[in-house]
PDB file of N, CA, C and O in Angstrom:
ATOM      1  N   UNK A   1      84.869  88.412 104.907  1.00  0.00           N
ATOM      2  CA  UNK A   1      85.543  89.688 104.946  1.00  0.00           C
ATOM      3  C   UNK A   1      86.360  89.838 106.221  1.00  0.00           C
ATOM      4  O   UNK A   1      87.440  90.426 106.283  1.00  0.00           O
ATOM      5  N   UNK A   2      85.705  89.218 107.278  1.00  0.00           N
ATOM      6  CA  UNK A   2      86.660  89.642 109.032  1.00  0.00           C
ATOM      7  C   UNK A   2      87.769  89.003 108.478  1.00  0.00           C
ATOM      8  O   UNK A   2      88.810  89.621 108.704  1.00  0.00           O
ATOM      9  N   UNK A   3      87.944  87.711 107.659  1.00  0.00           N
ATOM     10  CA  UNK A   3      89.382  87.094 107.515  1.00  0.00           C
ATOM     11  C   UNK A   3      90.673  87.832 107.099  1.00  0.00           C
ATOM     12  O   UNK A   3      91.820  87.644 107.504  1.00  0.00           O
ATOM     13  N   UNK A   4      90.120  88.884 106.023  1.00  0.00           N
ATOM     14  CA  UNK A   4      90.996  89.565 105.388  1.00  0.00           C
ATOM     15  C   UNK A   4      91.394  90.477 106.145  1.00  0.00           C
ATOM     16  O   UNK A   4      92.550  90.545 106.561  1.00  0.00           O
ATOM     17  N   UNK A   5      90.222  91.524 106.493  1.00  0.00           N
ATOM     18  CA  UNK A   5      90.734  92.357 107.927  1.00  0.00           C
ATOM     19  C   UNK A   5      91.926  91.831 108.949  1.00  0.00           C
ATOM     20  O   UNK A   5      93.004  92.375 109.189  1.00  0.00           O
ATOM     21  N   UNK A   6      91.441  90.732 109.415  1.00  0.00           N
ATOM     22  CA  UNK A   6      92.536  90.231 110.671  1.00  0.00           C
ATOM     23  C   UNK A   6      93.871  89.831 109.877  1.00  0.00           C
ATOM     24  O   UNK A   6      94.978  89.788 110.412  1.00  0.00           O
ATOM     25  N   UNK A   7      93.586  89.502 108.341  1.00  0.00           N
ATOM     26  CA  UNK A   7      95.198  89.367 107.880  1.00  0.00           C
ATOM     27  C   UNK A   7      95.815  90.352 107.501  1.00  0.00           C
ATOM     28  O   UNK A   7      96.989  90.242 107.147  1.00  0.00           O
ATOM     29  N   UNK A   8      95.238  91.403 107.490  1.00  0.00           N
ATOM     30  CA  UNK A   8      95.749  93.190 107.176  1.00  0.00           C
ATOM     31  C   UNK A   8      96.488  93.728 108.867  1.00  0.00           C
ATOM     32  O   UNK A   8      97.458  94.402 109.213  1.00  0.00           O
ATOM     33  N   UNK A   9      95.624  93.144 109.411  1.00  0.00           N
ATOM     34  CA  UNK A   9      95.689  93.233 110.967  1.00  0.00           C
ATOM     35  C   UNK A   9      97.348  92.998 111.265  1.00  0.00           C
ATOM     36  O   UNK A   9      98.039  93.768 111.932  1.00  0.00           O
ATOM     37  N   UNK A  10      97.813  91.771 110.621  1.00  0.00           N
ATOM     38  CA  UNK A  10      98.206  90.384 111.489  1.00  0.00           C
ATOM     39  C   UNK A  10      99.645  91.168 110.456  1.00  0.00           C
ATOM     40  O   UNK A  10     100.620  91.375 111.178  1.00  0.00           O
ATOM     41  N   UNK A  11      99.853  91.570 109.040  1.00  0.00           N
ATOM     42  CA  UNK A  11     100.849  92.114 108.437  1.00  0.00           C
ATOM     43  C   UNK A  11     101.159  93.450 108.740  1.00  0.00           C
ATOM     44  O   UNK A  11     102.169  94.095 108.461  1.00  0.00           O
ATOM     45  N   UNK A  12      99.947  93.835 109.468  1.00  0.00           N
ATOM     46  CA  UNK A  12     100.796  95.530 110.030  1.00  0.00           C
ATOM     47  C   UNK A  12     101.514  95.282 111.425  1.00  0.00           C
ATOM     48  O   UNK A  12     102.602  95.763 111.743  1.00  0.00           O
ATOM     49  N   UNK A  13     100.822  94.555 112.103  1.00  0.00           N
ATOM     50  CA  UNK A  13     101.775  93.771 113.366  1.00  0.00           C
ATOM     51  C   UNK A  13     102.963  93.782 112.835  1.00  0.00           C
ATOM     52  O   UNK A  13     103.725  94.749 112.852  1.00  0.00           O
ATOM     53  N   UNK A  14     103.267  92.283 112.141  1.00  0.00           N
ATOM     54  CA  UNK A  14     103.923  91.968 111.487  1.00  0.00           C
ATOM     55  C   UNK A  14     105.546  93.083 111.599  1.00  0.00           C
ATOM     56  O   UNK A  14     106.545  93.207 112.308  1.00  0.00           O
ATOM     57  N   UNK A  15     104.909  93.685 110.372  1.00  0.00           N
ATOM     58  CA  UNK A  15     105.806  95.032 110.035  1.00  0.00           C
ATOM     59  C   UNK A  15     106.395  95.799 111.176  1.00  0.00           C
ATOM     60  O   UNK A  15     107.585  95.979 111.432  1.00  0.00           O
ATOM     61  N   UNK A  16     104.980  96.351 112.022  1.00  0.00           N
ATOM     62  CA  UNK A  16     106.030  97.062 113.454  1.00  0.00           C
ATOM     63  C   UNK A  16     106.789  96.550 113.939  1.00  0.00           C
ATOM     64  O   UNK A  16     107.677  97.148 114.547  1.00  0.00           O
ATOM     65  N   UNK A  17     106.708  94.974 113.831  1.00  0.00           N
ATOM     66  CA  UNK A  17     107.791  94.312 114.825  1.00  0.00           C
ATOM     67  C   UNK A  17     108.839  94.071 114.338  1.00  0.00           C
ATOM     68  O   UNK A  17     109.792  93.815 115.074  1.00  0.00           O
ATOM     69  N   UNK A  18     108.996  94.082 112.719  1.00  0.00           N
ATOM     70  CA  UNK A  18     110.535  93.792 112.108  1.00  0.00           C
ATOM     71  C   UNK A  18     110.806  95.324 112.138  1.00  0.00           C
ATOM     72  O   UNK A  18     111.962  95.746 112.102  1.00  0.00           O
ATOM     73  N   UNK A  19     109.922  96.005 112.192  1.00  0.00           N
ATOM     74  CA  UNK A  19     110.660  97.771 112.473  1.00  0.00           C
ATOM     75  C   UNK A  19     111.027  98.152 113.466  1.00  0.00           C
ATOM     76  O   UNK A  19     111.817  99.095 113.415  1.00  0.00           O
ATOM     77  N   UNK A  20     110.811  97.854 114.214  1.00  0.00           N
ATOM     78  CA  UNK A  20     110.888  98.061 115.836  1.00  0.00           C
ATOM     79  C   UNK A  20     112.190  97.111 116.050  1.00  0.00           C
ATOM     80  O   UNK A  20     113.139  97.623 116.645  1.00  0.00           O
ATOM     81  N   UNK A  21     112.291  95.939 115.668  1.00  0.00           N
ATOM     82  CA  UNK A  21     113.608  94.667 116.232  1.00  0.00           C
ATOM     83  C   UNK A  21     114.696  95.118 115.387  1.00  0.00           C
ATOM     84  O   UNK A  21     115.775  94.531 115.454  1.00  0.00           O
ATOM     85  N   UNK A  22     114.546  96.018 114.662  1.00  0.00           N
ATOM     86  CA  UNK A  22     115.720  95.918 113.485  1.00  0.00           C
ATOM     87  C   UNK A  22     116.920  96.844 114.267  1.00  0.00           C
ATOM     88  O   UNK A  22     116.891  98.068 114.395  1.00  0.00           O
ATOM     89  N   UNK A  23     117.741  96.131 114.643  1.00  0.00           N
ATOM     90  CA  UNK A  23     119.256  96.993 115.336  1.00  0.00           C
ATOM     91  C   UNK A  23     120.283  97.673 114.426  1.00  0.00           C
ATOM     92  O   UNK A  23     121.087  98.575 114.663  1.00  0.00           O
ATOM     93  N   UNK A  24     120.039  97.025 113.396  1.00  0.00           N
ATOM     94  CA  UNK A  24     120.963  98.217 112.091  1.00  0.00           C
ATOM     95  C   UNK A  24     120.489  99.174 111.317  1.00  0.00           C
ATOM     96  O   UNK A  24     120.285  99.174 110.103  1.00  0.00           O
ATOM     97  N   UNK A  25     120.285 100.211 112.333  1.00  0.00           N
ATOM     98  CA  UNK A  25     119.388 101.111 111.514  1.00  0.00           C
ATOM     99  C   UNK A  25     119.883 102.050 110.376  1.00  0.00           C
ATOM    100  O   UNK A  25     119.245 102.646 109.508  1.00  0.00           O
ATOM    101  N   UNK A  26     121.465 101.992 110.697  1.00  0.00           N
ATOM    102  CA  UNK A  26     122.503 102.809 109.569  1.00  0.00           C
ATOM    103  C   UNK A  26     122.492 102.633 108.165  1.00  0.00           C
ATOM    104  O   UNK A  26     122.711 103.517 107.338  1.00  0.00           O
ATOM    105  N   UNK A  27     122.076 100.787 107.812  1.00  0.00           N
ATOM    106  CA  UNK A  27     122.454 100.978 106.499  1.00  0.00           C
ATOM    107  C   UNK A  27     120.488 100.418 105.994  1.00  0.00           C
ATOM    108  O   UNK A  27     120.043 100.677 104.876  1.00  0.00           O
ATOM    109  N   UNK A  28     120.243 100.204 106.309  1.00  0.00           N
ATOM    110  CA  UNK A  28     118.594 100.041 106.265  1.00  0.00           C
ATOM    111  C   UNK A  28     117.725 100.733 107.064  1.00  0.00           C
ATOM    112  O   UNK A  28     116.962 100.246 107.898  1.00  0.00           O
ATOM    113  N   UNK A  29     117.889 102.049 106.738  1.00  0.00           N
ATOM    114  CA  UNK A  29     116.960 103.230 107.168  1.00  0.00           C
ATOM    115  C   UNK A  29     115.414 103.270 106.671  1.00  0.00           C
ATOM    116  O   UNK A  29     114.347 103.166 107.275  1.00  0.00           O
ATOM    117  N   UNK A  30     115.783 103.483 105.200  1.00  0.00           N
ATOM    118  CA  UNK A  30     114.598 103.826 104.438  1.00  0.00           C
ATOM    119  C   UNK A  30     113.242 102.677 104.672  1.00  0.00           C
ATOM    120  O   UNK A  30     112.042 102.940 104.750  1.00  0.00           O
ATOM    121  N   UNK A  31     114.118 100.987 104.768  1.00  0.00           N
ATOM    122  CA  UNK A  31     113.042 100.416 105.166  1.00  0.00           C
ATOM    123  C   UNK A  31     112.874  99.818 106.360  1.00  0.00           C
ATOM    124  O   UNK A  31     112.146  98.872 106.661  1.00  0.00           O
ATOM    125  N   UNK A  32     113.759 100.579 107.137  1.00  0.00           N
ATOM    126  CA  UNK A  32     112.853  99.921 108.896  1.00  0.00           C
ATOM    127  C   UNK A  32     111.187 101.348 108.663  1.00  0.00           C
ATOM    128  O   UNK A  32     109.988 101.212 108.904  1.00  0.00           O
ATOM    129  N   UNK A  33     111.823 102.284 108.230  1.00  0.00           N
ATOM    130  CA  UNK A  33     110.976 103.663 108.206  1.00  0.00           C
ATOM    131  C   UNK A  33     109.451 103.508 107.653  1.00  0.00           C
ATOM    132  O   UNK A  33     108.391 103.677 108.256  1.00  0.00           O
ATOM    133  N   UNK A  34     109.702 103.123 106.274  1.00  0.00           N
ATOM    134  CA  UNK A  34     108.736 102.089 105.511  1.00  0.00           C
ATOM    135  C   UNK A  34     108.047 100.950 105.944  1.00  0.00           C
ATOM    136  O   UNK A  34     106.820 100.880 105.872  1.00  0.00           O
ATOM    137  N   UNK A  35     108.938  99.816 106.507  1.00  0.00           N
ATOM    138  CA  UNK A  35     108.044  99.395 107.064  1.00  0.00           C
ATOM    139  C   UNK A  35     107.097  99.548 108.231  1.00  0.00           C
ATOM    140  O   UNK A  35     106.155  98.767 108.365  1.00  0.00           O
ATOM    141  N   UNK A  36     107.418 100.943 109.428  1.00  0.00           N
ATOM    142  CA  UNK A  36     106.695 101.661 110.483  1.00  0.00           C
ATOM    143  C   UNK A  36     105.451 102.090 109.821  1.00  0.00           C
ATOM    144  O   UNK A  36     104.319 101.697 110.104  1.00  0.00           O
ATOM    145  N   UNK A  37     105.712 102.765 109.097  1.00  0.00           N
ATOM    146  CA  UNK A  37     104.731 103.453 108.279  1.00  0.00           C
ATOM    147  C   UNK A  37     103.568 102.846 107.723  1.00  0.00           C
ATOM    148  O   UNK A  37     102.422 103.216 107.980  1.00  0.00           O
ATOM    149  N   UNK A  38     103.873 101.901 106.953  1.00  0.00           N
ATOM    150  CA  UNK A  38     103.085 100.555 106.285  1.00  0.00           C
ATOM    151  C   UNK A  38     102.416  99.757 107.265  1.00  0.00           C
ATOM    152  O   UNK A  38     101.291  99.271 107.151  1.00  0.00           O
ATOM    153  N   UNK A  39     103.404  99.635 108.495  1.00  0.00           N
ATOM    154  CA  UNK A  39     102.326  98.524 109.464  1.00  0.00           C
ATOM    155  C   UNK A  39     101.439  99.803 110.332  1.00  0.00           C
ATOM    156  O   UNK A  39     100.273  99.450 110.509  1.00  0.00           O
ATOM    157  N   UNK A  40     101.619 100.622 110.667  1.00  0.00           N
ATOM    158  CA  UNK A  40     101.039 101.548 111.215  1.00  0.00           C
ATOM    159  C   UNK A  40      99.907 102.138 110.705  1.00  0.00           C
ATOM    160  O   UNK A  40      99.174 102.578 111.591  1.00  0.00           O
ATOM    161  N   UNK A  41      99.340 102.369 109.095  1.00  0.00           N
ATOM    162  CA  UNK A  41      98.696 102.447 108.042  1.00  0.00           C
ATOM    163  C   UNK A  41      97.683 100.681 108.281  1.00  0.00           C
ATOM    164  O   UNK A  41      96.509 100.399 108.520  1.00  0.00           O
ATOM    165  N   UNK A  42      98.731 100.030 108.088  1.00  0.00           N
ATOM    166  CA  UNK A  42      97.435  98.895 108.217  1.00  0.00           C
ATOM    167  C   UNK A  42      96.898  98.159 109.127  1.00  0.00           C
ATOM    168  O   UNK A  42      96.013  97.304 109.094  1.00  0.00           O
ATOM    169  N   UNK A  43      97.673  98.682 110.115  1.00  0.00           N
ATOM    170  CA  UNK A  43      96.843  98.375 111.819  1.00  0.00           C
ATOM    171  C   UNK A  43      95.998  99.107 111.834  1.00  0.00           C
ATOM    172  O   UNK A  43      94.987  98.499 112.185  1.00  0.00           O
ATOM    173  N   UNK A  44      95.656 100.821 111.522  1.00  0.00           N
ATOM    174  CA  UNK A  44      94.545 101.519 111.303  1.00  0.00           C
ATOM    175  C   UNK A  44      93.277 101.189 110.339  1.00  0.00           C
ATOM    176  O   UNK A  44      92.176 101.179 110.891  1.00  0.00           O
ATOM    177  N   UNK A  45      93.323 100.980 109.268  1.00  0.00           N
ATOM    178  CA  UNK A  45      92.790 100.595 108.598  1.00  0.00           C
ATOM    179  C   UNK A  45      92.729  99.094 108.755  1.00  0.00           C
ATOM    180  O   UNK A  45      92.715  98.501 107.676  1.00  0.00           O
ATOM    181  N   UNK A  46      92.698  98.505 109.590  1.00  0.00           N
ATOM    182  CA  UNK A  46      92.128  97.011 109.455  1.00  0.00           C
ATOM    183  C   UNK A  46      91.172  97.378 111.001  1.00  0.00           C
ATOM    184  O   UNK A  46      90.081  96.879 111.276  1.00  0.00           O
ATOM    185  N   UNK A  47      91.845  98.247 111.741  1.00  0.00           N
ATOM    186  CA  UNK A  47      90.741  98.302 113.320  1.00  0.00           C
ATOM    187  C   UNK A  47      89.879  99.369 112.636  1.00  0.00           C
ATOM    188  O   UNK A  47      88.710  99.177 112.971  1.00  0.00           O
ATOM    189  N   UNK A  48      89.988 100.374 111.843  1.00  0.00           N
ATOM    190  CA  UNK A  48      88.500 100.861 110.891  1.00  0.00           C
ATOM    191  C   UNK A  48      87.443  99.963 110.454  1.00  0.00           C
ATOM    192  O   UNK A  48      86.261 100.172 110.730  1.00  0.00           O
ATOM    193  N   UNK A  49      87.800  99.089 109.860  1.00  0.00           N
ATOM    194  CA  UNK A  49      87.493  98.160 109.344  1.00  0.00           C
ATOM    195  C   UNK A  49      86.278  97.373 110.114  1.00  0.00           C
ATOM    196  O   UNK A  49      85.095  97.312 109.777  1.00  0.00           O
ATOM    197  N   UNK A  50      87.084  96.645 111.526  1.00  0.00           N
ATOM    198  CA  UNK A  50      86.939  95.773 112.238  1.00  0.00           C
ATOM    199  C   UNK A  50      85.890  96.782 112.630  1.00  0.00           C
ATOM    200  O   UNK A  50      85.288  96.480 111.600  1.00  0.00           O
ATOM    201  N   UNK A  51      85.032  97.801 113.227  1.00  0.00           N
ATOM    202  CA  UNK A  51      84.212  98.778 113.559  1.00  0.00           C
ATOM    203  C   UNK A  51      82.868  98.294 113.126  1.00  0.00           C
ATOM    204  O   UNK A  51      82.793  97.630 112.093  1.00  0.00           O
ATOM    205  N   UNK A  52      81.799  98.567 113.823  1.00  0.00           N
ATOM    206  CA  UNK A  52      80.406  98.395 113.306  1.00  0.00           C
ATOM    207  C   UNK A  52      79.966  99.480 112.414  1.00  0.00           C
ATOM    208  O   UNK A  52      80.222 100.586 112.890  1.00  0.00           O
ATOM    209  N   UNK A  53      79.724  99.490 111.940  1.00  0.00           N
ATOM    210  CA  UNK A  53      79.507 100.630 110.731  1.00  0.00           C
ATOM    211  C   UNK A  53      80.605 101.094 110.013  1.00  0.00           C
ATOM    212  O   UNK A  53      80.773 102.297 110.213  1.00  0.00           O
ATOM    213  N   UNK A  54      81.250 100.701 109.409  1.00  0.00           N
ATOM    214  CA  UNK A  54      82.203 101.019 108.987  1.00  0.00           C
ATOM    215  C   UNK A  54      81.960 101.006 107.569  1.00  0.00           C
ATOM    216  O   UNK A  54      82.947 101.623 107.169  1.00  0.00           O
ATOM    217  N   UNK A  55      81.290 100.706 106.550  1.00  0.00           N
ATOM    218  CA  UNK A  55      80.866 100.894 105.412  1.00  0.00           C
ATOM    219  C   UNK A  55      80.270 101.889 105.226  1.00  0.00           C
ATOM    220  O   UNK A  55      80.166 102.514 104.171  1.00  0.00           O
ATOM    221  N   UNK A  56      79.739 102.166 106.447  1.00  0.00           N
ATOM    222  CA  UNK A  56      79.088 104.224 106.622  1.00  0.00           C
ATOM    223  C   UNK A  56      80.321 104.824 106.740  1.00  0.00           C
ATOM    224  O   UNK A  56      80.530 105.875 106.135  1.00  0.00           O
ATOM    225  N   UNK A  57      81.101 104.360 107.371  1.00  0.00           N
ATOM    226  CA  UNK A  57      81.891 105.445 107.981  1.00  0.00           C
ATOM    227  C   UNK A  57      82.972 105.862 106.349  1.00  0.00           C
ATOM    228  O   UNK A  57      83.128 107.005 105.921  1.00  0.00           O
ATOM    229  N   UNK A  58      83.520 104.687 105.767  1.00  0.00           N
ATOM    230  CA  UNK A  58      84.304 104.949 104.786  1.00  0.00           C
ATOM    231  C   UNK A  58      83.648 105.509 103.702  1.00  0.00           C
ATOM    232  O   UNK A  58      84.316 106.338 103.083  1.00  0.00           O
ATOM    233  N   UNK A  59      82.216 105.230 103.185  1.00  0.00           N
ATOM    234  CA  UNK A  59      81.184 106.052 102.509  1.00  0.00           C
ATOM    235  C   UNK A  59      81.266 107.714 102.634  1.00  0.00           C
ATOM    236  O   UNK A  59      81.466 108.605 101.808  1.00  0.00           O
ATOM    237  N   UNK A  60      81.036 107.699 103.937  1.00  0.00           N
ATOM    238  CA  UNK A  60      81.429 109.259 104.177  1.00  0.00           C
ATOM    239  C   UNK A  60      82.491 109.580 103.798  1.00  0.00           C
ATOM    240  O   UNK A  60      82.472 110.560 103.054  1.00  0.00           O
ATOM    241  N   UNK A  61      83.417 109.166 103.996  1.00  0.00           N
ATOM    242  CA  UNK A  61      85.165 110.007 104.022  1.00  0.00           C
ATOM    243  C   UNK A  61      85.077 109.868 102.419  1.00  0.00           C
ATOM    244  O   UNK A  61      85.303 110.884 101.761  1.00  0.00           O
ATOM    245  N   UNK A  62      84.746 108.606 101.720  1.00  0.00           N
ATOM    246  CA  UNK A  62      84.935 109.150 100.307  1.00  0.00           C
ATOM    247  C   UNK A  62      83.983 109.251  99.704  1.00  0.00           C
ATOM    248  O   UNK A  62      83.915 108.635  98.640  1.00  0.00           O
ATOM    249  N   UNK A  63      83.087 109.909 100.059  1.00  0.00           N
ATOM    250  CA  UNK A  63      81.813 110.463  99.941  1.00  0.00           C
ATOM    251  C   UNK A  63      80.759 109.998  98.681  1.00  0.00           C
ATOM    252  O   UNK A  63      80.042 110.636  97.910  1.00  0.00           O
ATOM    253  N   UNK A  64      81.000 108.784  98.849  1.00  0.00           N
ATOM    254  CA  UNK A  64      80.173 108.058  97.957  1.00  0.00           C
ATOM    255  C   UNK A  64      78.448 108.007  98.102  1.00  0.00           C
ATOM    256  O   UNK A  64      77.887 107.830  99.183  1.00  0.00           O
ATOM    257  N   UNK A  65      77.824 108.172  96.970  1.00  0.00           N
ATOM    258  CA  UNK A  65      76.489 108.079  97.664  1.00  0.00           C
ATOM    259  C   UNK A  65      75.752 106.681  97.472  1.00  0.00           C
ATOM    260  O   UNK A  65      74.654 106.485  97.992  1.00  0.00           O
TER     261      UNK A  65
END
């Protein structure tokens, strides 16, 4: 399971950095924006993840019993 995490990790990187390097922001708006969003979403959710208890923790939020 850590493998998948660190590759969720490694594609939200990923993403900020082609969002962040991208100098034409005029005619490819929607997806420098998209991709911020997307890597920012899965840098969170992969360092949730990466957490000790974290099968409690996501249990709670979707309140599974």
């Amino acid at each position: 399971m850590g493998f998948w995490y660190f590759l969720t990790l490694a594609v939200g990187i990923t993403l900020l950095i082609i969002s962040v390097s991208n100098k034409e922001v005029s005619r490819s708006t929607k997806f420098v924006i998209a991709c911020f969003v997307l890597g920012i979403l899965l840098v969170i959710g992969s360092l949730l993840l990466f957490l000790p208890g974290s099968s409690s923790i996501i249990e709670q939020l979707l309140q599974l019993n």
